[in-house]
VEXBAMAR-434369 format. One line per 2 residues: number of its first residue (from 1); for each residue x, y, z of C-alpha. Coordinates in pm, whole numbers, plus 50000, padded with zeros to 5 digits. Example, Ala and Ser with C-alpha at 12.3 -4.5 7.8 and 13.67 -1.06 7.14 Angstrom:
1 = 51230/49550/50780 ~ 51367/49894/50714 .
This chain:
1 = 73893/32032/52362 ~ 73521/32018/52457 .
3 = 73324/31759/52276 ~ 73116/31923/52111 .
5 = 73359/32111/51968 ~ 73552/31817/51849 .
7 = 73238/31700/51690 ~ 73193/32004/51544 .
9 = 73513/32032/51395 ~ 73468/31621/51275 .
11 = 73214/31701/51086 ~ 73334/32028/50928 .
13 = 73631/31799/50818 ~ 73379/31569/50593 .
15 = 73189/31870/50510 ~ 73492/32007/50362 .
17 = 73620/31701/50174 ~ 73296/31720/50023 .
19 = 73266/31993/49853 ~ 73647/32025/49735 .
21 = 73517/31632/49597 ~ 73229/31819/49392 .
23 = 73459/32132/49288 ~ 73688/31844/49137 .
25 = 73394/31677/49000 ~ 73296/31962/48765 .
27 = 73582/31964/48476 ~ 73518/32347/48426 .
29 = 73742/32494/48753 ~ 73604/32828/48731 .
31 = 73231/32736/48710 ~ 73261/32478/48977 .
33 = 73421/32760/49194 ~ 73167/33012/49098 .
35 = 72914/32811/49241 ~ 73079/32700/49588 .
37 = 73084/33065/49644 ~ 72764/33191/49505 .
39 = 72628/32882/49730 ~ 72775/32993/49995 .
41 = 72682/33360/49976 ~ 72330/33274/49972 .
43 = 72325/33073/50280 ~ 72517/33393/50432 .
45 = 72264/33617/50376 ~ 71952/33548/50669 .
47 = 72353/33577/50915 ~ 72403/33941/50763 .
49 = 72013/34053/50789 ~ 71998/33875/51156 .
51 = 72263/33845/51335 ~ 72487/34112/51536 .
53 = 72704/34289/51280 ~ 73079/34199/51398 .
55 = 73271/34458/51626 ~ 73442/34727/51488 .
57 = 73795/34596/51570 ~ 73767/34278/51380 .
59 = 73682/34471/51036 ~ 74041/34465/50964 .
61 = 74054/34070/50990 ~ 73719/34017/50807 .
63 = 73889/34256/50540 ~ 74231/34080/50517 .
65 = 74067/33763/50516 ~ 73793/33809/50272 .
67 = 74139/33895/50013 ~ 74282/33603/50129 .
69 = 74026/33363/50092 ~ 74021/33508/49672 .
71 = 74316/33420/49647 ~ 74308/33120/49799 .
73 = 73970/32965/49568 ~ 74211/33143/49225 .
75 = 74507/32850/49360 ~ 74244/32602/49465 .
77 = 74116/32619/49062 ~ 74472/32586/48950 .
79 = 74542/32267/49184 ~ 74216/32114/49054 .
81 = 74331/32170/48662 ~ 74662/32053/48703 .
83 = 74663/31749/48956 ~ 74495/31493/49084 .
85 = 74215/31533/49433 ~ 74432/31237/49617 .
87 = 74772/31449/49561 ~ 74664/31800/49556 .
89 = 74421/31793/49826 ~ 74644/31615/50109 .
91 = 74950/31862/50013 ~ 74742/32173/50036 .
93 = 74562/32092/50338 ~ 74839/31904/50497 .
95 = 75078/32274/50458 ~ 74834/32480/50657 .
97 = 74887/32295/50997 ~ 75227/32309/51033 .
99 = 75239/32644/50924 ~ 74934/32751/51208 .
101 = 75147/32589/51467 ~ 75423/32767/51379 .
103 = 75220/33096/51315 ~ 75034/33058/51635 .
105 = 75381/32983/51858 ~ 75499/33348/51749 .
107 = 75206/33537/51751 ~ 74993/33417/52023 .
109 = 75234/33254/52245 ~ 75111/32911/52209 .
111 = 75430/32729/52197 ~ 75467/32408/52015 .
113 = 75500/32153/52282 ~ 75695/31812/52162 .
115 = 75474/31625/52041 ~ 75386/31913/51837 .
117 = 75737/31929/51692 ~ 75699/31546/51648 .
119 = 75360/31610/51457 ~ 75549/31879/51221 .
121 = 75795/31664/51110 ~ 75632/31342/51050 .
123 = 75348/31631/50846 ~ 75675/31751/50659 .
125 = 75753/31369/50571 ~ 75451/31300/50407 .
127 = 75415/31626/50234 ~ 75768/31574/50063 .
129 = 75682/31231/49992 ~ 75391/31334/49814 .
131 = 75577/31631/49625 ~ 75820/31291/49511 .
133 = 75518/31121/49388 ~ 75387/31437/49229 .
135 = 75679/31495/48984 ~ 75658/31139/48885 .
137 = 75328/31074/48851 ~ 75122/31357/48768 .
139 = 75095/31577/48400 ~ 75176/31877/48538 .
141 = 75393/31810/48808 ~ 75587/32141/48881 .
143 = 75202/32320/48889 ~ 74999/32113/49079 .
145 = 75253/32069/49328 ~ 75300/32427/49345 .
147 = 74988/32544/49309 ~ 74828/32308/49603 .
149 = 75123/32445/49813 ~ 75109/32811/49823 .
151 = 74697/32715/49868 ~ 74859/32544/50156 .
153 = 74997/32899/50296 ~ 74653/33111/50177 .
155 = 74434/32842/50385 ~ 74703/32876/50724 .
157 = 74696/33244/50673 ~ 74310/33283/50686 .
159 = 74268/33016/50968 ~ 74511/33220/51155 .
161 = 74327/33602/51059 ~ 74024/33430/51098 .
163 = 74105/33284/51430 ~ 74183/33660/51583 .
165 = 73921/33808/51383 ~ 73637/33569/51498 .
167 = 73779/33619/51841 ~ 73744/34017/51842 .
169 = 73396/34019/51683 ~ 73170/33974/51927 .
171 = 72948/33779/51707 ~ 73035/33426/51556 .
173 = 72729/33455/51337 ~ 72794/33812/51213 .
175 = 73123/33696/51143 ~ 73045/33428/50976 .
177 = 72793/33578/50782 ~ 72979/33891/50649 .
179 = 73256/33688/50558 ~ 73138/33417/50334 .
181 = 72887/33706/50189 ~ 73186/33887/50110 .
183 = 73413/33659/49988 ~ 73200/33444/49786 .
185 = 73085/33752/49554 ~ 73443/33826/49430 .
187 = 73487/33481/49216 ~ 73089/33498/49070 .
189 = 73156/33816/48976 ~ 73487/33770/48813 .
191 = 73351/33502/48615 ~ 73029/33699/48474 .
193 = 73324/33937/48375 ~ 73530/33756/48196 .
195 = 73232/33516/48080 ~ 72966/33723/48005 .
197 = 72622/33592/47824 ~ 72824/33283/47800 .
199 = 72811/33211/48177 ~ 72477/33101/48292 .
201 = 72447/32836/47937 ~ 72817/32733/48154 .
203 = 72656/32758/48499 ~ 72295/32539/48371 .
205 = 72431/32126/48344 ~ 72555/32142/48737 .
207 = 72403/32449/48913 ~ 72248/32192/49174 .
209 = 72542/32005/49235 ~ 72760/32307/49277 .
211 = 72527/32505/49507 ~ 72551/32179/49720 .
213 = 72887/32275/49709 ~ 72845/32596/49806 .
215 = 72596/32489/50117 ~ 72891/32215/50231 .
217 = 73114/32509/50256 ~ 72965/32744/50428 .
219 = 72879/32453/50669 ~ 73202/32343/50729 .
221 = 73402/32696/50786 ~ 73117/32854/50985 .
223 = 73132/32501/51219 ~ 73523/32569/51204 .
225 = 73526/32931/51297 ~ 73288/32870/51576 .
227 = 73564/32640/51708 ~ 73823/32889/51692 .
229 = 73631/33042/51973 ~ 73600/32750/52204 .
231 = 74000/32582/52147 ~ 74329/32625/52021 .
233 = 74399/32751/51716 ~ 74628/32526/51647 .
235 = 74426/32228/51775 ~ 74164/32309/51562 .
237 = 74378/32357/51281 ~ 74501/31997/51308 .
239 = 74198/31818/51375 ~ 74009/31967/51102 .
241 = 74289/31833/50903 ~ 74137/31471/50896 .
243 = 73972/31558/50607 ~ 74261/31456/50417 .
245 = 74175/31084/50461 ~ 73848/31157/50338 .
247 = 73961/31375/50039 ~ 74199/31102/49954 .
249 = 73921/30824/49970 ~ 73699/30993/49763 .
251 = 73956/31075/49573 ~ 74029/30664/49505 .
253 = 73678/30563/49520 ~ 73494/30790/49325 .
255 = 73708/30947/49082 ~ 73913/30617/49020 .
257 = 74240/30810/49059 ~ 74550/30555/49151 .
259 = 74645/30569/49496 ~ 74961/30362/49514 .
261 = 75179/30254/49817 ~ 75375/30584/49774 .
263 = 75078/30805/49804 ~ 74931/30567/50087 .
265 = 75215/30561/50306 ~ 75255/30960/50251 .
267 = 74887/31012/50349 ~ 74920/30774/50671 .
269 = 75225/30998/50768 ~ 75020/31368/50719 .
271 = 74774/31218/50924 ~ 74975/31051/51173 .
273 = 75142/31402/51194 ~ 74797/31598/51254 .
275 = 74686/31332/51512 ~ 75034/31370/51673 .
277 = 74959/31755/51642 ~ 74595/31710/51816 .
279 = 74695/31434/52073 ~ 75025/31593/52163 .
């Protein structure tokens, strides 16, 4: 991996800890949400009026992935209700690299080599370890564990669409652009539907902090799909995984949430895994 690429992806990493830190910050899930996207669809905009559109035959990528990524901020709410940043966040983010790998060995013929395999199992450790500490610890233990999960699969599932569809475009910046346009209508405007006049006296105490939000975002994935064109998908998949240990530190420091040797240990083994993944 170039350097600048892992920098790149290093710093999407924090970027994304961030602003999953702020969408746990702000107790109502669906306006913090509402604002990461609407944030990031504003910073999309100058990349749709300036930059190459993307190439005809990545449409159907942008497409599946613009569903994809709905779905995915509709689970991230539901992890964020039920469970804590420490637990949820490692579990869904730790999922999505072991399922890349796997996605990537049968699709695009990158096969796992053994430290690879090594990575995926010591990943699988600390993920089960953390579902452990999930059903004794947290309220809603059968949700949150679920919930952060399945976003597990939705975020491994648009790395991997993205990583083709990025790839067939032509243009990063079109891609980029169109995307996170796209996708970060469909939550703002769900909201103003089910919300109504109500929405903007909702929106008003921590529009400035979510639009950060939304700016941290669109920082971080645009940095991440550029990567996908320079590396591995899988590489890239695992490195920007790091963000755990930053998700899990804010997670102790800021929010005062318990960590516990159980939840330590499991977070030093999904990172040990990724770095395995990465250095392997």
């Amino acid at each position: 991996m170039p350097a600048l690429v892992l920098v790149a992806t290093l710093i999407a990493a924090c970027g994304h800890a961030a602003w999953n830190a702020i969408a746990h910050w702000v107790p109502d899930k669906l306006v913090s949400i509402t604002l990461v996207n609407a944030g990031g669809s504003l910073c999309a905009v100058p990349l749709v009026v300036w930059a190459a559109a993307p190439g005809a035959r990545s449409w159907i990528f942008l497409g599946t992935s613009v569903v994809l990524h709905i779905a995915y901020n509709m689970l991230l709410m539901a992890s964020y209700r039920l469970g804590d940043l420490s637990q949820t966040y490692p579990l869904a983010r730790g999922t999505s690299p072991v399922v890349v790998t796997l996605t990537a060995a049968l699709l695009f013929s990158e096969t796992p080599r053994s430290g690879q395999i090594a990575g995926v199992l010591l990943i699988s450790l600390g993920l089960g370890w953390l579902v452990f500490w999930g059903r004794r610890r947290s309220a809603s233990p059968r949700g949150a564990v679920g919930a952060a999960l399945v976003t597990g699969v939705m975020i491994a599932a648009y790395t991997t669409v993205d990583g083709i569809g990025v790839r067939e475009s032509g243009s990063v910046l079109g891609y980029i652009g169109w995307l996170l346009l796209l996708e970060g209508l469909a939550v703002p405007l769900y909201a103003l539907a089910r919300r109504r006049g109500a929405l903007w006296s909702d929106l008003r105490p921590v529009w400035h902090i979510g639009l950060l939000g939304g700016v941290l975002s669109f920082a971080a994935y645009g940095l991440i799909l550029w990567a996908q064109t320079r590396s591995a998908l899988a590489d890239v998949a695992a490195l920007r995984e790091s963000s755990i240990i930053v998700g899990a530190l804010i997670g102790t420091l800021v929010f005062g949430e318990r960590f516990g040797t159980a939840r330590v240990a499991a977070t030093v083994a999904v990172v040990a895994g990724i770095g395995t993944l990465y250095l392997a």
